[in-house]
Structures are given as structure tokens and as C-alpha cells.
C-alpha positions, 0 to 999 in steps of 0.5 A: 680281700677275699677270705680263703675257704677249707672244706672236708670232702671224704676226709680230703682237704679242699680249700679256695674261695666261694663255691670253687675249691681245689682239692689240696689232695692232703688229709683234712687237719688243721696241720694240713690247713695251715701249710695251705695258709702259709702257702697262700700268704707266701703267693705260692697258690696264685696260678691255682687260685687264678690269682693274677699277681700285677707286677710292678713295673719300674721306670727307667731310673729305677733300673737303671739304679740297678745297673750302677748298683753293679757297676759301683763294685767293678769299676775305678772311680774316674770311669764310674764318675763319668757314667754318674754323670751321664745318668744324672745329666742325659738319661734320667732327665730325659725319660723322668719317671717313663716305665721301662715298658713303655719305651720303644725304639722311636723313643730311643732315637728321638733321644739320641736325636736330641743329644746330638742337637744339643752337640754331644760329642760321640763318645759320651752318646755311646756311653748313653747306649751302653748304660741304656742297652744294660737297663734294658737287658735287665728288664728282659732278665725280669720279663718285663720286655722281650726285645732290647730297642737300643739294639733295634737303632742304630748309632747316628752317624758323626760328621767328621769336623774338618775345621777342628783345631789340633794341638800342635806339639811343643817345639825343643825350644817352646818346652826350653821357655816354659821350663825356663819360665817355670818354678820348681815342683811344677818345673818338675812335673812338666819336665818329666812328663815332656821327657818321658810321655807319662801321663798326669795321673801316673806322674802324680802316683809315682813313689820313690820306691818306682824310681830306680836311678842306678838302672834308669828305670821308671816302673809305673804301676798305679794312676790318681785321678779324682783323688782316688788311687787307682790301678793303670789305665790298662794292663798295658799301661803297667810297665816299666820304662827307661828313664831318659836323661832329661827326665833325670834331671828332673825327678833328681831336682824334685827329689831334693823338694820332697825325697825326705817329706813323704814317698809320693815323688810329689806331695801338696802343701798338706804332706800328702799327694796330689788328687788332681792335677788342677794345680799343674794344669793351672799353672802350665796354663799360666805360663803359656799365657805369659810366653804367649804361646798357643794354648795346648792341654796338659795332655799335650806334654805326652803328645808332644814326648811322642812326636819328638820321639818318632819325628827323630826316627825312634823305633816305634815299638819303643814309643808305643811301649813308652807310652803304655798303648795296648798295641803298636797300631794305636801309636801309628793310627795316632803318630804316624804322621809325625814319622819322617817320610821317605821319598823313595823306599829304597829295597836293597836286598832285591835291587842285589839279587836282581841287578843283572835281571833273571828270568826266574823270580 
């Protein structure tokens, strides 16, 4: 290591190494050598000393380390577990220990190419570009890279998999056998969420304090999933909603198994709620099997509580509602064909005004 050089020149403080030295432009004193010292140690002198400083350069796992350090303290658990996992499963296997200056954007669509050979599905290869273009980001905030290569490829496009079998919703009289056929809490759990559209993770999270049985009212404020209570999924998912007289019937019943046991409106064999609702879905799947019913996932009871709701000529608005979307048009670009079809739109109002016809509109 080369050894830092002081001088005396006319009483001015000169320091360096070998024969190039700067004139520090302070009086020459020991006080004055030790503050250039401490400044040489600090890196504060390199750019005058022509001391080019090597950066480390991190791999991508490296910042991308960074990016879920953030994350971690903004994000509900079930949303961070899915970008853990895109981490640990797609990105990091895929770049190892590639420095993030070496990526270029050929080598983020190989990626992606990749990804979709393997058959993943467009939702999780977003989430890849979403982690990926905050990496990137973070190394252009550290100067590492001046351009961000996700931004510079574009998203592949998905084709549309016409013979991707849909989940038909349960009839009256398919949900009537499977009540029938199912024992109590679990009879329970599926009764009211076929007659309110609840889903899973907010039926699991109720208390008897959200339940109000004098004004029929359902405040749903908080969701489980993976075994963490959470806020709703939304700002929209947090409501109040009517709770209808099937529903009732059930939340009563279920009040008769657990109301003095705990506040959670179902509670496990340990006396505490429910993390997940595996116990359910596997018993749901059980009963379908035995009925010999076509297999439908437990979301299934809420997609079934809707187009029932909107096939009876239910105001939409009141289902959108009921269901928590954000807005009406999520519930129509999901349910309106469920809604039942007019042969002929009938304008009452025009056909009276113009019935003798007019020349004037």
C-alpha cells in the first residue's frame, strides 16, 4: 500500500505520494497532517489523489435481497410469500450469481422466454418483472447501470386457452346435497359462504362481535391466510354487508358449537382460529367426490353466491358490493353472463313520447 507523503513548503502543508504532491492549502502542523490523514483513511481525498475507488458490483441476488428487505415492512404476509417464492423458484435460480451489470436485455427475454416454455402462467411472469424492474432500478439509484433492460422488452404475449375448462357454479340443488351431506362446522363454513360470497380467509377471521343478528349485518374488517391476520384484501373489501336468512341459519348453528369457546366465529380443536382453510377445502373435496359432483375449488362457493344472485335479477351494484370488488365493472366483466338476457330492449319512455311520431327530435 502506498505510504501518504507530507511536505513543508514555505510554511504550506503539502502531502501526496512520491514526488506528486497537493498543497493541502493549510499551515503545516502536526494538527493540520492528522486531519488530511483522517481524511485519506475516510476515502475523502481519492478523486485528488487520482485514486480510482473499484466498486463492488452486486449480483442480482444481492439486490434483489434489497428490494424484499423493503418490501417485508410494507407488504401482508400472503403477498410477500408469493414474491419469496418467485424469488427462490424463477429469478435467483435462473441468474445465480450474474453481476447486475452484466445483465442486458436479450437476457431478459431469454428469461422470460424460458419461464413461458416452462408453462408459467402470466400472472406469476409479471410478478418476475415487477421484482426484476425494482432490482434494476435500485442499481440505477447506486450508479451502477444507467438504463433499466426490463423496461426495454416487452411482455410476451399469452395465448388465450380456449379449451381451459370453467368452474360451473353449484345449482340450489347441488349446494341442498352437499349441506345435506356435510357435518357440522364445516356445514357451517359452506352454508355461509354459498349464502353470503364471503371469502375463505374473511369467514375464518370473523368474531362474534361482527356478527349483528338484530340488524342482519355482516361487518367484514379483517382476512386470515397463512396463518397471519391481516387487513382485507382491498379498501373495498372492507364493508358491511346484509346478512341474508340462509346465512343466518348458519352462523346461529355454528354459534350453538363455538359462541362460548373463543370470539373467532370458528375455532380449531386447540381453541384458537383456523390458519387456513385446508381443513375445509378438504373436506368440501371429500364431499363432492361422494356426491359425485364435478370438482369445483372452495372459491367456487363465492362464484356460485354470485351468479345466483345476478341469474335472479339481483341489483348488481348490491352484489358488486356484496362481494367486496372495487367497482361495478369488475363484477360485470366477471358475472355478466350470468345475467339474464333480454330479447328485445323495451324503452318506454321514447316509445310514449314518439307514438303519433313528430318531426322534431
Amino acid at each position: 500500500m502506498r505510504k501518504l507523503r507530507f511536505k513543508n513548503r514555505n510554511g504550506i502543508l503539502y502531502f501526496g505520494f512520491g514526488d506528486n504532491l497537493k498543497s493541502s492549502k493549510m499551515k503545516y502542523s502536526n494538527v493540520n497532517k492528522n486531519i488530511i490523514i483522517g481524511k485519506f483513511k475516510s476515502g475523502d481525498l481519492d478523486v485528488e489523489l487520482g485514486i480510482n475507488e473499484v466498486k463492488q458490483v452486486p449480483t442480482v441476488a444481492i439486490l434483489l435481497d434489497e428490494v424484499m428487505n423493503g418490501k417485508s415492512k410494507v407488504l401482508k404476509h400472503k403477498t410477500l410469500l408469493a414474491y419469496k417464492v418467485t424469488c427462490r423458484n424463477l429469478i435467483i435460480p435462473y441468474f445465480k450469481d450474474v453481476l447486475v451489470t452484466q445483465i442486458k436485455p436479450i437476457d431478459i427475454k431469454k428469461f422470460q422466454d424460458a419461464l413461458v416454455d416452462k408453462g408459467l402462467g402470466k400472472g406469476s411472469l409479471n410478478l418476475t418483472r415487477v421484482l426484476l424492474k425494482e432490482v434494476f432500478s435500485l442499481a440505477i439509484l447506486k450508479e451502477l447501470v444507467i438504463l433499466n433492460p426490463i423496461k426495454m422488452v416487452d411482455m410476451p404475449k399469452f395465448r388465450i386457452a380456449n379449451d381451459k375448462k370453467k368452474q360451473k357454479p353449484c345449482t340450489l340443488d347441488e349446494i341442498d346435497e352437499i349441506l345435506t351431506n356435510t357435518q357440522e362446522a364445516v356445514k357451517n363454513f359452506l352454508g355461509i359462504a354459498f349464502f353470503s360470497g364471503m371469502r375463505s380467509g374473511e369467514i375464518l377471521a370473523l368474531k362474534w362481535e361482527d356478527i349483528d343478528f338484530v340488524t342482519d349485518t355482516i361487518s367484514i374488517n379483517k382476512t386470515i391466510a397463512e396463518g397471519y391476520i391481516n387487513s382485507p384484501k382491498t379498501a373495498s373489501s372492507l364493508r358491511d354487508i346484509e346478512m341474508l336468512p340462509q346465512a343466518k341459519k348458519f352462523l346461529k348453528a355454528q354459534r350453538l358449537l363455538t359462541g362460548l369457546k373463543n370470539d373467532f366465529v370458528f375455532v380449531n380443536k386447540k381453541g384458537s382460529y383456523y390458519g387456513s382453510n385446508t381443513h375445509f377445502y378438504n373436506h368440501f373435496q371429500k364431499v363432492l367426490k361422494n356426491l359425485n359432483f364435478e370438482q369445483r375449488s372452495l372459491h367456487n362457493t363465492r362464484h356460485t353466491f354470485a351468479s345466483m344472485m345476478l341469474n335472479n335479477g339481483i341489483d348488481p351494484l348490491w352484489v358488486s358490493h356484496t362481494l367486496g370488488h372495487e367497482n361495478l365493472q369488475i363484477t360485470l366483466n366477471t358475472y355478466t353472463h350470468y345475467m339474464p338476457k333480454k330479447e328485445k330492449m323495451s324503452i318506454g319512455f321514447l316509445e310514449k313520447r314518439y307514438k303519433n311520431g313528430t318531426e322534431r327530435i
